[in-house]
N, C-alpha and C positions, 0 to 999 in steps of 0.2 A: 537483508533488504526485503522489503513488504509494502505491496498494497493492499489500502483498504478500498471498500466501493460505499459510501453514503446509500442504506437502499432507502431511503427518504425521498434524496435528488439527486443519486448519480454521480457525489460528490469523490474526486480520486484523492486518495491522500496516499501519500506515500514516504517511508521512514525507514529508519533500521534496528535490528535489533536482535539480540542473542534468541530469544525468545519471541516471536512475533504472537505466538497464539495468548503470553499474556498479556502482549502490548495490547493486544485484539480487545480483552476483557476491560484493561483500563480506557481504551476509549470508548467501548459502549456502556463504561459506569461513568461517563463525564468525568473523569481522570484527568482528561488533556485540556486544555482550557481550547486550543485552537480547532477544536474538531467538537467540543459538545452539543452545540448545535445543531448537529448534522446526523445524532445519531437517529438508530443502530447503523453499523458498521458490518459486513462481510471482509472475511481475508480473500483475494480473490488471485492472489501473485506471492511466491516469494518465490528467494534468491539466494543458495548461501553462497558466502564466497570464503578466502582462506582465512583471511585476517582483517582487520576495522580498516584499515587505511582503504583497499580495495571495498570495502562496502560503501564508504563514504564515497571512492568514485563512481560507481554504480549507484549510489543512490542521485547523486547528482545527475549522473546520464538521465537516469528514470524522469529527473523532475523536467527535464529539459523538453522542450516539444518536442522532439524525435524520439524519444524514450516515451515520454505520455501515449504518443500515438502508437510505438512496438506496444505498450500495455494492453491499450483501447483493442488493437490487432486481436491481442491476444484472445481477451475476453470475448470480442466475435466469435473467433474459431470455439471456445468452449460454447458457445449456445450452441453453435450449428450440429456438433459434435453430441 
């Protein structure tokens, strides 16, 4: 599991993947159709978990507003930090 941060506008995208740091690359080479726009991209979160099924619940939690906002949280605490 992985977030990205849009540093254009702020934009969170959030996805999963064995590999986030090349998912990372294909979205700032406009790779993804849903996010090209938006680039560049920062990794700004990830998550491993044990196995797909549990990533795919965690990814979900992530997309959900209470998940959005644990992220948003988080990335607070790292500027302060």
């Amino acid at each position: 599991m992985y977030a990205l941060r849009s540093t254009k506008d702020e934009f969170l995208y959030i996805g999963m993947s064995e590999d986030p740091q090349k998912r990372l690359k294909h979205h700032n080479l406009g790779m993804t159709q849903s996010t090209k726009n938006r680039r560049p991209f920062e990794l700004i979160f990830t998550e491993q978990v044990k196995d797909r099924e549990k990533a795919r619940e965690r990814e979900k939690y992530y997309k959900s507003g209470c998940g959005r906002e644990l992220i948003k949280e988080k990335i607070r605490n790292m500027k302060l930090a």
